[in-house]
N, C-alpha and C positions, 0 to 999 in steps of 0.2 A: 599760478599753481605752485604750491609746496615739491618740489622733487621729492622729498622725505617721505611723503604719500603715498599709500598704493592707490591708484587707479582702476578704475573697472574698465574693461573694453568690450566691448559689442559682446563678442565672442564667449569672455566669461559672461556675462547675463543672459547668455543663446544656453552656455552650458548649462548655468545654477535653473532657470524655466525646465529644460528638460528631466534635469535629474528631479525638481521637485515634481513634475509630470508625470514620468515612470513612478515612481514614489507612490504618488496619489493612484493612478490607475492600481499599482498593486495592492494599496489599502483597502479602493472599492473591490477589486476581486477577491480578498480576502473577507470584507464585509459581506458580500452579499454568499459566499461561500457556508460563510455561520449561520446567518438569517435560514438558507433552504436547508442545512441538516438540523437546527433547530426547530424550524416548522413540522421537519418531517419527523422529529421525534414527538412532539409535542402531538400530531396527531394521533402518535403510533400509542400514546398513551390516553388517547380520549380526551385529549385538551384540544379546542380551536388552534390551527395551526398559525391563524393571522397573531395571534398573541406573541409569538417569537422578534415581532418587529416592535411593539408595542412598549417603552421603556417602562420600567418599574412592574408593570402588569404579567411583563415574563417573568422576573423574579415571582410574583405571590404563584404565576403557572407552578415554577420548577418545585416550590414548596407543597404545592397540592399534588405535584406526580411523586413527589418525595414523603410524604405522607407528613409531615410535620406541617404544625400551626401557620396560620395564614399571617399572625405579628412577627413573624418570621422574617417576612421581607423586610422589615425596619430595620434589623440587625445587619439584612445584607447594607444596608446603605450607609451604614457607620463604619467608618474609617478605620482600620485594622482588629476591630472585630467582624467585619465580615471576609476576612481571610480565614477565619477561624469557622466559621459558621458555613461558607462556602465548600470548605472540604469534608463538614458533618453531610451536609445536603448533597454533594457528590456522590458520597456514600452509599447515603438512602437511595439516591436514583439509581444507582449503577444496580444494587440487591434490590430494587423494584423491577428491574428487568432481570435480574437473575444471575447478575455478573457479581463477583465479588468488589471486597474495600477494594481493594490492590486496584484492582480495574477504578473503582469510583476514584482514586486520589490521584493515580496515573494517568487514565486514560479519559477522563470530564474534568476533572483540577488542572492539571499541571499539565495537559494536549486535549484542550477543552473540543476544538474541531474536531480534530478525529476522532474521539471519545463519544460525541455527539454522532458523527457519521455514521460510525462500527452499530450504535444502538439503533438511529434512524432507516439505515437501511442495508443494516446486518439479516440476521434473523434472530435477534432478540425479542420476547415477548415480552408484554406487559403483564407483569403478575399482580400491579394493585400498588398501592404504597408501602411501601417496605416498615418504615419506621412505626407504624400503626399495630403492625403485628405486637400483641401484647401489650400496645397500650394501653394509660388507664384513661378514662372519658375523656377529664379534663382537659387531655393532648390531643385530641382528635378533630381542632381544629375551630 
C-alpha cells in the first residue's frame, strides 16, 4: 500500500451507506409527496388522478387543465424551451383555478409542491381552462 493514499475504513463506507440512505429515503418522501398533491389536483380539475404518476401523460394532463394545445407537451420536453413554456402553463393553471400570474410563476413554477398542495386541497375551484377564454378555434386544442 501507497502511504500517499487515502484509505477507506469500515467506518467511512458505514458513513458514505447512511448518508446516501437518508438522502434517498428523503428523495422518496419528497417524490411521493408531489405524486398525492398532484393527483389531488388533477382530480380536483376533472382529470384521472392516476395520470400524475404517469410520465409525459401528466404533462399533455397539465396542458388540458391549462387550456392550451395538447402539442404542447412536446415543447415541455425540449431543453430550455420548456422552461419557458412551463412558466406560460403555470400561469394558465394557477388563473384556471382562480389564483393570479404571481401565484402561477411563484407558487406552481418556482415551489411547484406547494403551489400544487394550496390548489389540490386549498379551496380553490376549477373554473375551466384559463387560456381558452377568448381563444380563437384553432387553439383549442
Amino acid at each position: 500500500m501507497d502511504p500517499s493514499q487515502p484509505t477507506l475504513t469500515e467506518a467511512d463506507t458505514a458513513a458514505l451507506l447512511g448518508t446516501l440512505a437518508v438522502f434517498g429515503i428523503i428523495g422518496l418522501i419528497i417524490i411521493v409527496i408531489a405524486i398525492v398533491v398532484m393527483w389531488k389536483t388533477f382530480v380536483k380539475a376533472g382529470q384521472p388522478g392516476w395520470a400524475a404518476i404517469v410520465p409525459i401523460y401528466n404533462l399533455y394532463v397539465m396542458t388540458q387543465i391549462g387550456g392550451r394545445p395538447g402539442w404542447w407537451t412536446v415543447l415541455l420536453l425540449i431543453p430550455g424551451v420548456n422552461v419557458v413554456v412551463l412558466a406560460i402553463l403555470s400561469i394558465d393553471i394557477a388563473k384556471s383555478f382562480g389564483k393570479d400570474a404571481v401565484f402561477g410563476i411563484v407558487g406552481l413554477w418556482l415551489f411547484s409542491i406547494v403551489g400544487y398542495a394550496i390548489l389540490g386541497f386549498g379551496n380553490a375551484q376549477y373554473r375551466g381552462p384559463a387560456a381558452l377564454v377568448g381563444a380563437q378555434g384553432a387553439y383549442r386544442g
